[in-house]
C-alpha positions as CSV (number, residue, x, y, z in Angstrom):
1,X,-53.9,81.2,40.6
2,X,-57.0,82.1,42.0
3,X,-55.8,84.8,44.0
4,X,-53.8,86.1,41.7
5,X,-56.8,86.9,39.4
6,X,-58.8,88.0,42.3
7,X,-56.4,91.0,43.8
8,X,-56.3,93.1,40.9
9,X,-60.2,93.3,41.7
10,X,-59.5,94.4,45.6
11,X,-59.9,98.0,45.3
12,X,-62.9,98.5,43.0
13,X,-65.1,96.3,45.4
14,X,-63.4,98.0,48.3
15,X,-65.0,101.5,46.6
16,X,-68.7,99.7,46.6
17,X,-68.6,98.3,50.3
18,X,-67.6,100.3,53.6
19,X,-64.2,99.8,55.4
20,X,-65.9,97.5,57.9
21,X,-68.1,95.3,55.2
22,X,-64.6,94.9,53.2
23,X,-63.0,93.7,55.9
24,X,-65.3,90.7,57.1
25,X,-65.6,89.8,53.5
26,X,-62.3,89.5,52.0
27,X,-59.7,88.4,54.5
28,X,-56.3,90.6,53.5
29,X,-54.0,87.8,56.1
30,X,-55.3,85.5,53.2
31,X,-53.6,87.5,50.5
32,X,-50.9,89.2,52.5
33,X,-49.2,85.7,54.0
34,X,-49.9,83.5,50.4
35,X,-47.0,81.4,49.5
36,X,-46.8,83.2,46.2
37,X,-44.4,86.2,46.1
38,X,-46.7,87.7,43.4
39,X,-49.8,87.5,45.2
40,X,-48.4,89.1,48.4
41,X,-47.1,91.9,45.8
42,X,-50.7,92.6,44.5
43,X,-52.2,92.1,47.8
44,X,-50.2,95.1,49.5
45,X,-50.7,97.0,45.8
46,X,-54.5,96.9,46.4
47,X,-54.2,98.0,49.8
48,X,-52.0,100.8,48.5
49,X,-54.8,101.4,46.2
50,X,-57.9,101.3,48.3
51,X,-55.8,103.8,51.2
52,X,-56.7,106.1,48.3
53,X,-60.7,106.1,48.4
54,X,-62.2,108.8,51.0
55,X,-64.5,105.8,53.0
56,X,-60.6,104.2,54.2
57,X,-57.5,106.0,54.0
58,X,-54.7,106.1,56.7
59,X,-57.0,105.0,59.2
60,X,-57.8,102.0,57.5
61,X,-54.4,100.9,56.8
62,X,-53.4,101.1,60.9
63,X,-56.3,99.2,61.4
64,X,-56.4,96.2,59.2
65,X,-52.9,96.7,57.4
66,X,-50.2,97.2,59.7
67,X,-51.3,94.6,62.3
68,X,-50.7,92.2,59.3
69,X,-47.3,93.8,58.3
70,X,-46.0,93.7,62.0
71,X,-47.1,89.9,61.9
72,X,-45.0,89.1,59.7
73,X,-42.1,89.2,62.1
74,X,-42.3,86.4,63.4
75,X,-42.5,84.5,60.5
76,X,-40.3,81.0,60.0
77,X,-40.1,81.4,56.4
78,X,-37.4,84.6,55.2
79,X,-40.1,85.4,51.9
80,X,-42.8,86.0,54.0
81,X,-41.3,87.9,56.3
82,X,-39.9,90.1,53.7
83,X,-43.6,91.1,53.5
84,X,-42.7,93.8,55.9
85,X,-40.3,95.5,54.3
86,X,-42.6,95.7,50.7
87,X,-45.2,97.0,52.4
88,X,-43.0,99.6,54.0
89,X,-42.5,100.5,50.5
90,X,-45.8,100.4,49.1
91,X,-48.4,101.2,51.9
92,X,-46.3,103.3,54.6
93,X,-47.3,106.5,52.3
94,X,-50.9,105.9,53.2
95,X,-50.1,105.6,57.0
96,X,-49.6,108.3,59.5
97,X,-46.3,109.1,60.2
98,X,-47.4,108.5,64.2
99,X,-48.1,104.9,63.3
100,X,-44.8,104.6,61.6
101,X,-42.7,105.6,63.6
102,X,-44.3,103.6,66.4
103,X,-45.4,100.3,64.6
104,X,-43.8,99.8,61.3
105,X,-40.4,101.0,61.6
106,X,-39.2,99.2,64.6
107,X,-40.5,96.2,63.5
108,X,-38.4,96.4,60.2
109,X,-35.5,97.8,61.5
């Protein structure tokens, strides 16, 4: 339940740290591979959300997002490898279309 409380607060410490600071701090995996459908939701919301501020952007989300999308293929367990196809949906229009085309889509297809 933790979590859960805790994503929704993702994006405005992301605006007071830079991309590198956020990223040693606050593990996404954590969030991104929780047994909780709903937390895995907010998780990829927040990234969605914090593609948006100047200091990140697409970038950021090739770096530290898609790597933990693409994981997700592998995956044993069907609801966590659905992971990959909600964050196509939520964080692909923050990525460049280079890295969709070459990361994202092939893994989800």
């Amino acid at each position: 339940m933790a979590k859960l409380t805790f994503t929704p607060l993702l994006p405005a410490l992301a605006a007071l740290m830079p991309a590198a600071a956020f990223g040693h701090a606050f593990a996404l995996a954590r969030f991104v591979t929780d047994g909780a459908s709903l937390v895995r939701l907010d998780a990829l919301r927040a990234c969605a959300t914090i593609a948006t501020k100047p200091a990140y952007g697409p970038r950021w989300v090739e770096a530290e997002v898609l790597p933990l999308l693409v994981g997700r293929i592998g995956e044993r367990d069907y609801h966590k490898r659905a992971v990959l196809l909600e964050g196509l949906a939520v964080v692909a229009p923050h990525a460049s279309h280079d890295a969709l085309s070459k990361e994202l889509l092939p893994a989800a297809l």
